[in-house]
Structure formats: C-alpha cells, structure tokens
C-alpha positions in Angstrom: 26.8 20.8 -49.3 25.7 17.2 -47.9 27.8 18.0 -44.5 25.8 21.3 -44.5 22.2 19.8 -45.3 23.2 16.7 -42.7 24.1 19.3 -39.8 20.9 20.8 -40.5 18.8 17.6 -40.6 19.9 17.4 -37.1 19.1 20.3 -35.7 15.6 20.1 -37.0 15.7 16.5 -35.3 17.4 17.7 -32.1 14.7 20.8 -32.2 11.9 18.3 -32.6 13.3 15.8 -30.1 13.1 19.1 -27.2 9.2 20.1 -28.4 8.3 16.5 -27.9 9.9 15.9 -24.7 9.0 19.3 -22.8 6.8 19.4 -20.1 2.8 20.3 -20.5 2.6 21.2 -16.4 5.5 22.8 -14.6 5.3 23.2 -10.9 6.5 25.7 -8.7 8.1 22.7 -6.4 7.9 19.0 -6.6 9.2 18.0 -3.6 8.9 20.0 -0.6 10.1 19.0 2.9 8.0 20.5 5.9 10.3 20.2 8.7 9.9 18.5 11.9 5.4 19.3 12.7 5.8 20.3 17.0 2.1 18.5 17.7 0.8 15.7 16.2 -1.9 16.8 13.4 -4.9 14.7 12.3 -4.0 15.8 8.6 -1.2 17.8 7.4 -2.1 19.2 4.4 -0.4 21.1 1.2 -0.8 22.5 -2.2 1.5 22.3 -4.9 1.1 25.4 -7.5 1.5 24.6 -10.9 1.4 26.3 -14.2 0.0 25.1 -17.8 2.8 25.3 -20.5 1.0 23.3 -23.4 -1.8 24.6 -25.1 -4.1 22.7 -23.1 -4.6 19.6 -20.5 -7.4 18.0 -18.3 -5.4 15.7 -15.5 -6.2 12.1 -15.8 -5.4 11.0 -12.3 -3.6 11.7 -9.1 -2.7 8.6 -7.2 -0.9 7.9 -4.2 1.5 5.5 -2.8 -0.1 4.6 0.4 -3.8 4.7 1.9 -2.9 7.2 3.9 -2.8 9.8 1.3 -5.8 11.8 -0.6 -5.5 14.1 -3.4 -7.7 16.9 -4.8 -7.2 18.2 -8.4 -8.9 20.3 -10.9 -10.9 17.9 -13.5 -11.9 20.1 -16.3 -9.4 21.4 -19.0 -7.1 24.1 -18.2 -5.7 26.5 -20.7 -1.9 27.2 -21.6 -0.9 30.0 -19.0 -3.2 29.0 -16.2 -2.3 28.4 -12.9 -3.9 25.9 -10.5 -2.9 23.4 -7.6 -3.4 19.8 -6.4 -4.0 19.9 -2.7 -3.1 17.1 -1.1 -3.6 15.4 2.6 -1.6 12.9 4.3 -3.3 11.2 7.7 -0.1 10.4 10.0 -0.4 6.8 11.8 3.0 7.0 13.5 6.0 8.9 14.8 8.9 9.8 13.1 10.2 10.9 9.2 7.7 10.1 6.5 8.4 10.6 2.6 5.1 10.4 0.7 4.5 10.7 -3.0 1.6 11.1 -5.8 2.0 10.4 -9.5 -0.1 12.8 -11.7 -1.2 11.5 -14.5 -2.6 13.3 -17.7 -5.3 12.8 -19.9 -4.3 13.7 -23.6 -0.5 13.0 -24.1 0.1 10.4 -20.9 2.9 12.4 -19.1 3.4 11.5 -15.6 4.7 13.8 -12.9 5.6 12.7 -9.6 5.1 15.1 -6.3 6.6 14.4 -2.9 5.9 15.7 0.7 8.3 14.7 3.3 8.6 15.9 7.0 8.9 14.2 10.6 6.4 14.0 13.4 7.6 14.3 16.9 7.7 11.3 18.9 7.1 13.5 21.8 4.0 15.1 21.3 2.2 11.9 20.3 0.2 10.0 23.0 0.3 6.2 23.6 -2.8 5.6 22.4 -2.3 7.3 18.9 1.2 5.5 18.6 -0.3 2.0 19.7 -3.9 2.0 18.5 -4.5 -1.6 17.8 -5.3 -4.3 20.0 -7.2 -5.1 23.1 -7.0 -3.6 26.6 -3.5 -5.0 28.1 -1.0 -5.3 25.2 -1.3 -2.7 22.5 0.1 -2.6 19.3 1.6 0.1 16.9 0.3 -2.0 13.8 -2.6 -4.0 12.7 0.0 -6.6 11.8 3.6 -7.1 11.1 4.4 -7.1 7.4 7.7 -8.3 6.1 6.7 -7.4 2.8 8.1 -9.0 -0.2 10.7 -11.7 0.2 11.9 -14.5 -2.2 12.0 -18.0 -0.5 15.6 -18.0 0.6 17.6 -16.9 3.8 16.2 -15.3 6.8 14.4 -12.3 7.4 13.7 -10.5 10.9 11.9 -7.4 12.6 12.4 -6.0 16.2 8.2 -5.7 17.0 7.3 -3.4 19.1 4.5 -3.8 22.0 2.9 -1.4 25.2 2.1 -2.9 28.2 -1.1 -0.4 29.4 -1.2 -2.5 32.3 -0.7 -1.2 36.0 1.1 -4.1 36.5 5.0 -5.8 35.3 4.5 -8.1 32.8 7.3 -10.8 32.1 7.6 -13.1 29.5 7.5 -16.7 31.4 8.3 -18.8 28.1 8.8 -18.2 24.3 5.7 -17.9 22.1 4.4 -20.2 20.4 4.2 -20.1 16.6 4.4 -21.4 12.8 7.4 -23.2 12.3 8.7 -21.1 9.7 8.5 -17.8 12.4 10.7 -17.7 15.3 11.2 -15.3 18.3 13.7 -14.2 20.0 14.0 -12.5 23.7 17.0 -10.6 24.9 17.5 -11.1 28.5 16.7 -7.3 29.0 13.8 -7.7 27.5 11.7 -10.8 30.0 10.3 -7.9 31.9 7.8 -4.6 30.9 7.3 -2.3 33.0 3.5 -0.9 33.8 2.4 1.9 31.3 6.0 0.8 28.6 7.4 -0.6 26.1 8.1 -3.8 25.2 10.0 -5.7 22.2 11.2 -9.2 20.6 12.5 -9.8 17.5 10.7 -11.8 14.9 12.3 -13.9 12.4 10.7 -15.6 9.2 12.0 -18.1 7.4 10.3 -18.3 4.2 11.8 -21.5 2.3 10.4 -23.4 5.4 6.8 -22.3 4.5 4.6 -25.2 2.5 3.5 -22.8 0.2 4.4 -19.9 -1.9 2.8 -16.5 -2.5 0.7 -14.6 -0.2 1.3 -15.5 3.3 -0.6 -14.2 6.8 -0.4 -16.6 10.6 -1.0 -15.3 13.5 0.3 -16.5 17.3 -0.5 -15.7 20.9 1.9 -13.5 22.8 1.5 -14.6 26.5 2.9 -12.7 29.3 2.4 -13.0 32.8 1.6 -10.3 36.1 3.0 -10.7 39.2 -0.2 -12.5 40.0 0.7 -14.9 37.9 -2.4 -14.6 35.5 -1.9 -14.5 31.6 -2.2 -11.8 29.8 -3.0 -12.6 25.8 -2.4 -10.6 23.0 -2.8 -12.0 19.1 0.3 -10.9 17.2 -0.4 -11.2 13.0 2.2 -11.8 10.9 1.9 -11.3 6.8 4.4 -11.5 4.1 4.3 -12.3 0.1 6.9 -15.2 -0.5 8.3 -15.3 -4.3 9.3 -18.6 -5.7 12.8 -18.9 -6.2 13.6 -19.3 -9.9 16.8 -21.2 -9.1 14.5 -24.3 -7.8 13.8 -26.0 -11.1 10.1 -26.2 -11.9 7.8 -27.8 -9.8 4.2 -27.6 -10.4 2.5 -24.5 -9.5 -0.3 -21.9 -10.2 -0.5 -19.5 -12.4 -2.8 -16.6 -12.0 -4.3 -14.3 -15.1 -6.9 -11.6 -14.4 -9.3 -10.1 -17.0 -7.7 -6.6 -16.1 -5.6 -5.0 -13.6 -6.8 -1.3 -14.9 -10.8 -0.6 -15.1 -12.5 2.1 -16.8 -16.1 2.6 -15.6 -16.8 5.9 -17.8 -19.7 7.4 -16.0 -20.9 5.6 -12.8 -24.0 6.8 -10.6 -23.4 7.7 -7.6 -26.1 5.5 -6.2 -24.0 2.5 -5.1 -25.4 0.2 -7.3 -22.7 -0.2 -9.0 -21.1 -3.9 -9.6 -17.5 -4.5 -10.7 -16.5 -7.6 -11.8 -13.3 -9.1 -11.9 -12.5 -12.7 -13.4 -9.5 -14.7 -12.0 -8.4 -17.6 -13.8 -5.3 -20.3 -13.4 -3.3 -21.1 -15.9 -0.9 -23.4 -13.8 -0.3 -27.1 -13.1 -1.8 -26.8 -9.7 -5.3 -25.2 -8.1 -4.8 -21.1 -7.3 -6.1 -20.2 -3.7 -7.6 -16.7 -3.4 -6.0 -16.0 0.0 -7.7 -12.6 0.3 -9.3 -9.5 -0.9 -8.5 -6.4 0.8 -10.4 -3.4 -0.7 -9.6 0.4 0.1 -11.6 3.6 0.5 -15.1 3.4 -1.8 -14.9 -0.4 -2.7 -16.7 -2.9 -0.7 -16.5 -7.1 -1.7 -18.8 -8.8 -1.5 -18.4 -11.9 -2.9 -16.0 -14.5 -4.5 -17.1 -17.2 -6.2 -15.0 -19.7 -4.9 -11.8 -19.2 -2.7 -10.2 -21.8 -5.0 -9.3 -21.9 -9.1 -9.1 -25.4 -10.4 -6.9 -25.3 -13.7 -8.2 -23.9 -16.9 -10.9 -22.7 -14.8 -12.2 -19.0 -13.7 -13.5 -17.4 -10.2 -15.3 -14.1 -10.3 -14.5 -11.6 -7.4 -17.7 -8.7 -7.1 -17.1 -5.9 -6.0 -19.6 -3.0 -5.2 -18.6 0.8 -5.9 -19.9 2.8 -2.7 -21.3 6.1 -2.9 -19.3 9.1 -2.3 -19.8 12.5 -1.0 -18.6 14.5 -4.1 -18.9 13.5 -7.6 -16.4 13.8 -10.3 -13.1 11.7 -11.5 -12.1 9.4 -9.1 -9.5 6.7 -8.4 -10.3 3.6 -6.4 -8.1 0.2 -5.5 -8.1 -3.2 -4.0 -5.7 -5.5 -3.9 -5.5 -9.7 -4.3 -3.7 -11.8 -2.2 -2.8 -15.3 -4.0 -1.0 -18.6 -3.5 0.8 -17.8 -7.2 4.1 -18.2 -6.2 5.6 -15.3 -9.3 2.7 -12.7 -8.7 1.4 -13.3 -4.9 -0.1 -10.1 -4.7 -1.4 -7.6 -7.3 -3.3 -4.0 -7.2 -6.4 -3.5 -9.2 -7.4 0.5 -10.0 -10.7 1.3 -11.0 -10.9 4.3 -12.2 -14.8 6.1 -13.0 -16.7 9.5 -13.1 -18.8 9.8 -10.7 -22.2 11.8 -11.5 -25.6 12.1 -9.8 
C-alpha cells in the first residue's frame, strides 16, 4: 500500500511539474534562416506566427540584441487559441552572415522566449559607400570605431581593420602610426601600398594590462598615408574596449559603482517629451569613479550629468529626457554607461514605459 500511495504521489508531482513548466506561446518557428538576400535591402523584415496555449497573456516586452533590430508585437491580452505574430525588422550595416535574436518577454507568469533570424548579405551587391560609410572624404571606414569588446587585463588582443582608399590616387603608408602605448600596429609588406578606389588593412593590437586605468576604455590616433605627390592624407581611427580588472592582482584601491536601478518602470508616460528620467550613480570604492560616457539609443536623449566624476560615498545624477515617438503604446528604450569601475565598466539601463497621448 505505501509503495502504491508513494508511486502515486509522484505521478501527481511529475504531472504537476509538466502543467507548470509548459509553454503559454508556442510558435510556428523560432529560428528561421533566410538564405543568402541577392541585393542589399534597407530592412529585411519577418513575422514569426505564434499561437496562445494558456488561458490568457499580454506580452511584456520584445527586446533585441543589437540597435539594429525593431520589433512590433500585439500589447493587449490575447486569448487561449489565438493566433498572432511579432514582426520584426533588422537594418543591415555590413556584408556577410548575420544571426540576430529577440527575447520575448511576458507579462503575467515571466516566461521568456527567444526568436532568431539569421541569413547572409552578398558582398557583391553592396556598394562602397554602404560597406564604408564612416569617415571623411579620402579614407573611409566600415565602422564608427574599432571595438575589441570585453577583455580582462592580461595578454594581447588584436584585429585586422579594414580601410578604402576613395582616392584617385596610390596611397602608401610612409611610417607607422602613431598611437597610445598600450595599442600597436602592424604593416605587412603587402600592405605599404592602396591602390585608388581599394582596400586597405593593418592589424591592431591592444595590450590592456599596459593601460593606466581600468574599465571603459576609448583613444583615438591618426592614420597618415601619403599620394604620390607626397601630400598627407589623414584619417582618425577610434579605438574602444572595456578592460576588466584581473582578480589575480591582489587588491589595489579602486572604484566601485552602484546605480539606483538598472530596470525602470515609467507606467504611463506622455507622449509630449517632457519626460525626465533620472538616474543616480554612486561610488562605493576606495578611489573617485569617472563617468567616461553616456551613450543613449533610439527615443532617449542626455542631457546632463552632474559631474563626470564620483568622489567616494558620494552620488552623480545622469538626466535623461524621453523623446516623443510616432506611435504610442508599450515601449522599450536603453542607454548604456561607460565607467572607470574596473569589475562592471559598462552597464545597460532599460526603461521600459507606455506611452499615451
């Protein structure tokens, strides 16, 4: 009787386990790879069906892993049975494969579902001036900036950057550029001379243990080449990366950042662009915290910070004002802060609101 009554104890808990574990949304695909796209498309777009299996759910919100991504989505509540989709809309900046993905979030129970769109643009049917867009008229670049990322203050760390001379003329690199002496470049001997209307390349190295400071790190250096009338031609090459402190260097003095939030909840926000958000920074640490910079996306604006540095025990408020926006509704809104804290350099801050007339 007890081996009976304990068999059926677990297939009540088993049973139970499965109801609170199964899905509320179901879609048709998740992941959907489009192929290799012939032209090069200002958007490339695509809806992914889905299909209520819960009695009921609003979506929350659907975020994205890069800037280059938007998301529509249905707000209200949606009944068990209904079908819907969330469109989405990815802007390409460059040639080749790209995997993007969204994280749908929902209101009542919390689940999280993840989409992805994946495909690859044809180097071929892209222009020069789509795949180097940035810079001034000479030297173009296929990035605002080089970005190593994240990197922990140890070893070496290098990049093969890539350049277009637009130039009627061969440019040749006469000497090695000047830079920071924790960056270094490197020249193959194929690569001294670029040919009019070509590429050009180096690679870049970064040493990070050989920077002063921890955390978030940007420096910038002239790239000098030289036509075959021997005049200069200058281009300004950035360079950014977030150095983490090494935990195996004992314990120097350092600052420590804490924010009043990371997430913010506006509720209901007028669309008016009135709207204020605040957000407090405050240091913790043994040494001052230097705001390197605020970089806000699509619907935020800064516009002030108190001071760029934190003096220990003390707090710095960041303002930020919430633009208008050509539809109302849910929406989901970033920027990100760039610090000197060698554990947390850089950290995202979502501000979420409903936006209503």
């Amino acid at each position: 009787m007890i081996k009976k009554l304990s068999f059926f104890i677990g297939v009540i808990l088993l049973f139970s386990t499965q109801l609170i574990a199964q899905n509320s949304i179901e879609f048709e695909k998740d992941s959907v790879f489009l192929g290799k796209l012939s032209t090069y498309p200002d958007t490339v777009t695509y809806s992914f069906p889905f299909e209520v299996l819960s009695s009921a759910i609003s979506i929350d919100t659907v975020t994205a892993d890069c800037s280059c991504l938007l998301a529509s989505y249905p707000t209200k509540e949606l009944k068990k049975g209904q079908k819907n989709t969330i469109d989405v809309q990815y802007v390409p900046y460059k040639p080749g494969p790209f995997n993007k993905s969204f994280t749908v979030k929902l209101n009542d129970n919390g689940q999280e579902y993840k989409v992805k769109l994946a495909g690859f643009i044809r180097p071929s049917s892209l222009s020069k001036d789509k795949i180097y867009p940035y810079g001034e008229q000479g030297i173009k670049w296929a990035h605002k900036k080089v970005s190593f990322g994240l990197l922990t203050a140890q070893g070496l760390a290098s990049k093969k950057v890539y350049f277009y001379n637009e130039t009627s003329d061969t440019l040749r690199f006469e000497k090695p550029p000047v830079t920071p002496d924790y960056l270094g470049v490197l020249i193959d001997s194929s690569e001294y001379e670029i040919k009019p209307q070509s590429e050009g390349s180096f690679t870049l190295f970064i040493k990070p243990e050989e920077r002063e400071e921890y955390g978030y790190a940007q420096d910038t250096f002239n790239l000098d080449l030289v036509n075959q009338n021997k005049e200069v031609v200058t281009s300004e090459c950035i360079v950014s990366a977030s150095i983490y402190f090494p935990e195996s260097e004992g314990d120097g003095p350092k600052p420590k950042m804490g924010l009043s939030s990371t997430y913010m909840n506006l509720g209901n926000v007028k669309n008016d662009g009135k709207k204020i958000v605040t957000l407090s920074v405050m240091n913790t640490g043994e040494v001052p915290l230097k705001i390197l910079k605020v970089e806000t996306n699509h619907g935020l604006e800064l516009l002030s910070i108190e001071s760029e540095e934190v003096q220990t025990f003390e707090t710095v408020n960041i303002n930020i004002r919430y633009l208008e926006t050509p539809r109302t509704g849910k929406e989901t809104r970033s920027f990100t802060l760039f610090t000197n804290d060698p554990i947390d350099p850089v950290t995202i801050i979502t501000v979420k609101a409903n936006v209503v007339k």
